[in-house]
TIMI-2910 file (N, C-alpha, C, CB; in pm, 1 decimal, decimal comma, always signed):
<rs>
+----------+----------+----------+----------+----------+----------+----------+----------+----------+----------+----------+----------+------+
!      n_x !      n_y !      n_z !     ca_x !     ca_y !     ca_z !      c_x !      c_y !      c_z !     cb_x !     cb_y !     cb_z ! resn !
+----------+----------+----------+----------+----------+----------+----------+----------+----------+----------+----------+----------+------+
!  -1402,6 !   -588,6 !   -443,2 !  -1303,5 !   -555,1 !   -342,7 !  -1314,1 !   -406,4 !   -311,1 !  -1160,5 !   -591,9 !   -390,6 !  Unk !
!  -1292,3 !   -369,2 !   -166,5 !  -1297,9 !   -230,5 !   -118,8 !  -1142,4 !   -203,3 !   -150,1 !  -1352,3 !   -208,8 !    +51,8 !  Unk !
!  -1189,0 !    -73,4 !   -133,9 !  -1046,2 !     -7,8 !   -126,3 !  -1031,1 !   +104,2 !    +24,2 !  -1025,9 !    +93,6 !   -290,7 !  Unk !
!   -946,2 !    +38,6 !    +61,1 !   -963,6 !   +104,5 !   +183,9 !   -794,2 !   +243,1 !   +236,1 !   -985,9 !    -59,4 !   +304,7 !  Unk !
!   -818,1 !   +327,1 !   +300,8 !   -722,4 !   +399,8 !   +336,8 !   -618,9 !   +309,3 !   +431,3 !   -783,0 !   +521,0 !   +400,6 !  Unk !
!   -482,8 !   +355,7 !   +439,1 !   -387,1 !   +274,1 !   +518,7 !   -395,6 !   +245,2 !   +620,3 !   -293,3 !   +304,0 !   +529,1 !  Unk !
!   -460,8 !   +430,6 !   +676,2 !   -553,0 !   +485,3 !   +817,4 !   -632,3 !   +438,6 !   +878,7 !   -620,5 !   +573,9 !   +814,0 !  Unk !
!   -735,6 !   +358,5 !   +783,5 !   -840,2 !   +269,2 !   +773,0 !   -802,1 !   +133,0 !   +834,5 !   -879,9 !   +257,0 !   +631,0 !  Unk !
!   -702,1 !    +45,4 !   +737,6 !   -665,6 !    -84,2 !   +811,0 !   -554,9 !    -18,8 !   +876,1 !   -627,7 !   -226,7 !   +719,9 !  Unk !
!   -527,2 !    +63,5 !   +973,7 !   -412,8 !    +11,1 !  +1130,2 !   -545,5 !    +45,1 !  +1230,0 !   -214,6 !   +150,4 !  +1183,0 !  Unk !
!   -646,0 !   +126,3 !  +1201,8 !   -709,2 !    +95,0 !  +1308,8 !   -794,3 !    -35,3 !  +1293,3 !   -783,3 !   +206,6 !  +1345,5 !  Unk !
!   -805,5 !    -71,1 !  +1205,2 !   -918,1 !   -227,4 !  +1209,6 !   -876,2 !   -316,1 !  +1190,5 !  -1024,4 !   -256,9 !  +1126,2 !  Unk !
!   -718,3 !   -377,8 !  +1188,6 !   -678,9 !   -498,4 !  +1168,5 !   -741,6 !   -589,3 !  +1218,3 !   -577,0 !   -513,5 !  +1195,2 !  Unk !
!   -801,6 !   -585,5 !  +1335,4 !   -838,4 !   -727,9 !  +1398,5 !   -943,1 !   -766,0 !  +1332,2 !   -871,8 !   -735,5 !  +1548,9 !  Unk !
!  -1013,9 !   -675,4 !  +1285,3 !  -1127,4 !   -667,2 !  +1199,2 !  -1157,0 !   -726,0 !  +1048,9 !  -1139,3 !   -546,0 !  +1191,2 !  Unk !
!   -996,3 !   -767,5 !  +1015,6 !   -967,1 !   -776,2 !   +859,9 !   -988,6 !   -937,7 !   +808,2 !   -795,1 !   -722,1 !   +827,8 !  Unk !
!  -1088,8 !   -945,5 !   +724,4 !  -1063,3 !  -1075,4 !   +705,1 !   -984,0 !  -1156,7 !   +650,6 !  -1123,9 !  -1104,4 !   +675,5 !  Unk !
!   -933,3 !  -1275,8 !   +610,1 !   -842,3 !  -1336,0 !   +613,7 !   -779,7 !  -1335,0 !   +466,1 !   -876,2 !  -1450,3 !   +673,0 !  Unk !
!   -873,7 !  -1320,7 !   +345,0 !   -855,8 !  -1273,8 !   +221,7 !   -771,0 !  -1094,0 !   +221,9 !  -1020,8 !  -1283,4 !   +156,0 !  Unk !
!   -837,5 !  -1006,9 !   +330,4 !   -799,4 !   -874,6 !   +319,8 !   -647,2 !   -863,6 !   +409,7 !   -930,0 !   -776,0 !   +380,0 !  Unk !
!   -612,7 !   -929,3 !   +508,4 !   -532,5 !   -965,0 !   +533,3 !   -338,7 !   -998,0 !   +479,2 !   -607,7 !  -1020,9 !   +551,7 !  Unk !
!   -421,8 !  -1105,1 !   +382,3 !   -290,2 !  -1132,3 !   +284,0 !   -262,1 !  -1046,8 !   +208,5 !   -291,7 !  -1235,9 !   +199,0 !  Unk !
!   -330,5 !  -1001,3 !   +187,6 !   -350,0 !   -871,3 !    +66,8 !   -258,6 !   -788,2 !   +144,8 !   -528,2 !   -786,9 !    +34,6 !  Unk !
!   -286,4 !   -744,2 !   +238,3 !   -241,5 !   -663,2 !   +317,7 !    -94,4 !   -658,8 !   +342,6 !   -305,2 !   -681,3 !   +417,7 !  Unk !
!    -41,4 !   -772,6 !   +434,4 !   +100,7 !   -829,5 !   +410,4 !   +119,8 !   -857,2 !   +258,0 !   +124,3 !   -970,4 !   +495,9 !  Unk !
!    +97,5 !   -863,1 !   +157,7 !   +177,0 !   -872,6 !    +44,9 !   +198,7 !   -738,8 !    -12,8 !   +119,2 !   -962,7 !    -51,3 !  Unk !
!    +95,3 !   -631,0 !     +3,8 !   +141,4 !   -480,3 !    -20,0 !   +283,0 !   -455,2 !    +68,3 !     +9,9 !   -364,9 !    +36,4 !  Unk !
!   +261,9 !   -468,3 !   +210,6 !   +383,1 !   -451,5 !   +275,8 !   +478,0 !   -495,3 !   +227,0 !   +388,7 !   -488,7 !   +379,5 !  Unk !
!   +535,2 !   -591,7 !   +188,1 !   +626,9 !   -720,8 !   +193,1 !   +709,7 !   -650,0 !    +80,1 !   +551,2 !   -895,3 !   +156,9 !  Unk !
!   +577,1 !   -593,6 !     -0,8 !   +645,0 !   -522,7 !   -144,5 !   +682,2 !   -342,8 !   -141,9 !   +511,7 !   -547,5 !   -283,3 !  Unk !
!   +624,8 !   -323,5 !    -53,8 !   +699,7 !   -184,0 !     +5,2 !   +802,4 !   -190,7 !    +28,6 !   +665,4 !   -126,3 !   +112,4 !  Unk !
!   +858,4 !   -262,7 !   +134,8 !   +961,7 !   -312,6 !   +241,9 !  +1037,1 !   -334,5 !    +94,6 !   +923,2 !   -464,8 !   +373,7 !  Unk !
!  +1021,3 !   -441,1 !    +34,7 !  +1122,9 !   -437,2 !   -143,2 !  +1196,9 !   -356,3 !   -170,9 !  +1057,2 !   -418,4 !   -275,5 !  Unk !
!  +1064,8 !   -264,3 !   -192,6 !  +1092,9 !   -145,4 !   -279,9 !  +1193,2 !    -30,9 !   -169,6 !   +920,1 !    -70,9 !   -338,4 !  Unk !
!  +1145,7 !    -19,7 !    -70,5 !  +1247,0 !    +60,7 !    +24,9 !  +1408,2 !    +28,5 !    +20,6 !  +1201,4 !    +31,7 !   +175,8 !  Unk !
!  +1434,1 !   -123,0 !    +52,2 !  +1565,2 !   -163,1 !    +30,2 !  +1590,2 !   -156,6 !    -88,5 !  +1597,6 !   -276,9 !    +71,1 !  Unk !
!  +1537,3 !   -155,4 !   -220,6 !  +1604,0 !   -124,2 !   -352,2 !  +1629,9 !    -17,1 !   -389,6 !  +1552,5 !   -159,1 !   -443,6 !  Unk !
!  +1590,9 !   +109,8 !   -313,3 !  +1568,7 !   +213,4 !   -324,0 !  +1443,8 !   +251,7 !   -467,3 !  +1707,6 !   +262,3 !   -322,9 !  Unk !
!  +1382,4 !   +187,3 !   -463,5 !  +1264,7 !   +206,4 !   -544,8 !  +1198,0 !   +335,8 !   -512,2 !  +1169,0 !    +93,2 !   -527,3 !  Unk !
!  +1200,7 !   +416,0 !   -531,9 !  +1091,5 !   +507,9 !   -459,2 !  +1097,9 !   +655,5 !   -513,7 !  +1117,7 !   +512,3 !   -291,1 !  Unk !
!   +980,8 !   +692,4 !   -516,8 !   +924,5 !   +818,5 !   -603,3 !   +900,4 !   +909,3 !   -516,6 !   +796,0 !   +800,4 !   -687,2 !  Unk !
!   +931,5 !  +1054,6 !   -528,4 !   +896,7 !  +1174,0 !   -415,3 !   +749,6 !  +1159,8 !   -493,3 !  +1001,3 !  +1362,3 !   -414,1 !  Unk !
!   +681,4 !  +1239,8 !   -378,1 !   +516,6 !  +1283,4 !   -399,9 !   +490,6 !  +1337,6 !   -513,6 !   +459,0 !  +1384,7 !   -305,3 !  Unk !
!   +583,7 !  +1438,1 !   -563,5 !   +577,5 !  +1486,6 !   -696,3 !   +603,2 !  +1421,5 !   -840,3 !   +651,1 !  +1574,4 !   -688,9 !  Unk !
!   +695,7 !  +1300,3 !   -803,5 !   +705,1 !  +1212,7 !   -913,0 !   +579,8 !  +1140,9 !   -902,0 !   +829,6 !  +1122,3 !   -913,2 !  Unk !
!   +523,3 !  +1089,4 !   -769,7 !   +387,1 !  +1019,8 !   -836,3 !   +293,5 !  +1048,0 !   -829,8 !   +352,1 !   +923,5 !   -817,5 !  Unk !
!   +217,4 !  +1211,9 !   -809,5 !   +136,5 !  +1302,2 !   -852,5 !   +140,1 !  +1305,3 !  -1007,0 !   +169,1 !  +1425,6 !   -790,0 !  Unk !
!   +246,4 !  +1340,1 !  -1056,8 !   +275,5 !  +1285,9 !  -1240,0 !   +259,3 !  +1201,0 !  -1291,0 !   +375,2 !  +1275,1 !  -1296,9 !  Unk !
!   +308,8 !  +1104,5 !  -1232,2 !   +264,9 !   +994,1 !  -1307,4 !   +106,5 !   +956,5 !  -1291,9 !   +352,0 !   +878,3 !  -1266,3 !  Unk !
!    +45,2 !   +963,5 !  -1176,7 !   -105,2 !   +919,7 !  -1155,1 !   -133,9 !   +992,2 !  -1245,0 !   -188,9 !   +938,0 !  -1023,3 !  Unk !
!   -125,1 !  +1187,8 !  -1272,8 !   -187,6 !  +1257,8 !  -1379,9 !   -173,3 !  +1196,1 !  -1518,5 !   -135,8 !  +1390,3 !  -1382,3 !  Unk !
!    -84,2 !  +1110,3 !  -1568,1 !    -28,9 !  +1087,3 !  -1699,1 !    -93,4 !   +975,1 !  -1746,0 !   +116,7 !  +1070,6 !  -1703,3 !  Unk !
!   -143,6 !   +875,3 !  -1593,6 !   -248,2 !   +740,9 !  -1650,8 !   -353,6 !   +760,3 !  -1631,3 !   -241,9 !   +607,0 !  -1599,4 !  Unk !
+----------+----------+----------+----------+----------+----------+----------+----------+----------+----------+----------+----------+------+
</rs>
């Protein structure tokens, strides 16, 4: 599996295949979650944590 920038898939959606796709909407789906739960880390909380794993 690629890993691609966010930047990457909004310009190539049409482009996305149907496996990269779901993938795609299920990252969202779980953003969107996390937004209404207020889940969410400033840049500096997850600059730390990425350094810490």
């Amino acid at each position: 599996m690629q890993i691609k920038t966010i930047h990457h898939i909004k310009q190539n959606t049409a482009s996305l295949n149907v496996e990269e796709a779901i993938a795609t909407l299920k990252l969202m789906n779980l953003a969107e979650r996390d937004i209404r739960n207020q889940n969410l880390l400033s840049l500096s909380e997850a600059k730390e944590r990425l350094a810490r794993a």
